[in-house]
N, C-alpha and C positions, 0 to 999 in steps of 0.2 A: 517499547512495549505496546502502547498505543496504535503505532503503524502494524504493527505484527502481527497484532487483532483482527484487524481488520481485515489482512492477507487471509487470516485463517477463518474470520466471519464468511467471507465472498468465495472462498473454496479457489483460492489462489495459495499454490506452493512456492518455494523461494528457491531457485537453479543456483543461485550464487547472488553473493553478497559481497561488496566493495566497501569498506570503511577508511575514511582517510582523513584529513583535516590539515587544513588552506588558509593561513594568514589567521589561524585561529578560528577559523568556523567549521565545524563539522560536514564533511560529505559523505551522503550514503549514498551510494547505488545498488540499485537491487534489481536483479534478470528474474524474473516470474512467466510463470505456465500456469495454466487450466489444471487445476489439481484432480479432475477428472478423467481431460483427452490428455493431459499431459503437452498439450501442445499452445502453442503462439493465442493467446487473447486476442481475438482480429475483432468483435464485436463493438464496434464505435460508442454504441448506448451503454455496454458493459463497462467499457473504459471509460467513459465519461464520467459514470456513476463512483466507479472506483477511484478517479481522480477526485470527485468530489467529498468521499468520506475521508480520503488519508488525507485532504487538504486539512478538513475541520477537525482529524484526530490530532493533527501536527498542530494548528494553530490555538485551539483552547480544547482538551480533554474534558476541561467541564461539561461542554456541549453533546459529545457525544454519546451520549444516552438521550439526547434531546432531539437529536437528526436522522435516528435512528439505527445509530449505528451500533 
């Protein structure tokens, strides 16, 4: 739920979704678009930023309403 927020905070759609699980740990993958252009995220600052809120949604949910997410 967390990640998902996030997706739909930053106006990022989800193309497909990979769920699978590896010696016991969960894998997700997830293909995303510009829920806008509809197209490829190429914006290096964008993805940065986006890398950095799903890191802190994933690692402690308490936080983010602190990081601003």
């Amino acid at each position: 739920y967390d990640l998902l927020s996030v997706f739909g905070r930053e106006g990022v759609s989800i193309a497909l979704s990979r769920i699978s699980t590896e010696k016991g740990a969960a894998i997700d993958t997830f293909y995303v678009a510009d829920r806008a252009t509809r197209g490829k995220i190429v914006d290096a600052a964008r993805i940065k930023e986006l890398q950095r809120k799903l890191q802190v949604a994933a690692v402690d949910d308490r936080l983010a309403g602190r990081v601003g997410l």
